[in-house]
N, C-alpha and C positions, 0 to 999 in steps of 0.2 A: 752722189750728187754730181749732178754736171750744168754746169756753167758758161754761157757768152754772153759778149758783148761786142757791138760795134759801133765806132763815132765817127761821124763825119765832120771832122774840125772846119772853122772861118776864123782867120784870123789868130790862130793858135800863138801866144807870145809873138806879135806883131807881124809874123810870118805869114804865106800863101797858108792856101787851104790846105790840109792833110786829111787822114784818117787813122784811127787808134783800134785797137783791138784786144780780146783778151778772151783764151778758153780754159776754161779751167776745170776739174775734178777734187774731190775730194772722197777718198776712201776709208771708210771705218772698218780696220781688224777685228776690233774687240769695241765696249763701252767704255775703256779708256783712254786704248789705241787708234789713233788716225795718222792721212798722210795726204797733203793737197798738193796738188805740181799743178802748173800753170805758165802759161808760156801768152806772153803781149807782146803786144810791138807798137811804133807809132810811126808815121810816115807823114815829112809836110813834105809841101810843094816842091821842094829844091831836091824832092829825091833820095834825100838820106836816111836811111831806115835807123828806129834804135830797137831790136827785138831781144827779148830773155826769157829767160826759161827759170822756172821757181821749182826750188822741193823744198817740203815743210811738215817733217815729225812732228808730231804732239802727245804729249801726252797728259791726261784728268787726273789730277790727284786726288780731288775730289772735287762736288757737286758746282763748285764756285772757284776754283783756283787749277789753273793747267799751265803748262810748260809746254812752248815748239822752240824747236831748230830752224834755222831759216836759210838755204846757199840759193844764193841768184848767180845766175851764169848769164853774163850780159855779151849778145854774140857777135855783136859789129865790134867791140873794142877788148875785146877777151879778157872780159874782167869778171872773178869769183869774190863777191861778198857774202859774207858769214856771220851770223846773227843767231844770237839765244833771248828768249822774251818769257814773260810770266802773263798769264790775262786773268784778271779779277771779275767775274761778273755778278753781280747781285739782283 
C-alpha cells in the first residue's frame, strides 16, 4: 500500500499559513507480518519545519488483536520516541 497526502494550512494554531505533508507505505511479509515507515513534516509561515520519519513492526496474533512497535525519529530537533501498542478491532 502506498499513501499521500498534502495540506495547505490557514491559520494553523493562530499562525501564518503553512503546509503539512505525509507519504507513507506499508508492507506485508506474511498475513501476520507487516511494517509501515512514513515520513511527514509541517511547515507554517515563519519557516520552521518540523519533519520525521516512522517505522512500525506489527504483528496479528490473531483475526481481531495485533501488536506494532513504533520509533519516530523527529529530524529538526533529533528526538527518538519509542512506543509498543496493542489494537483491538472488532
Amino acid at each position: 500500500m502506498l499513501a499521500g497526502e498534502f495540506n495547505y494550512l490557514t491559520n494553523w494554531g493562530g499562525s501564518d499559513d503553512g503546509m503539512g505533508w505525509l507519504a507513507m507505505t506499508r508492507i506485508t511479509a506474511t498475513d501476520k507480518i507487516g511494517v509501515t515507515l512514513r515520513y511527514s513534516g509541517l511547515i507554517l509561515g515563519d519557516g520552521d519545519a518540523d519533519t520525521e520519519i516512522t517505522f512500525s513492526p506489527s504483528y496479528a496474533i490473531n483475526s481481531n488483536f495485533g501488536v506494532l512497535a513504533e520509533a519516530k525519529y523527529e529530524i529538526d530537533v533529533e528526538k527518538t520516541t519509542l512506543a509498543l501498542e496493542g489494537t483491538f478491532t472488532f
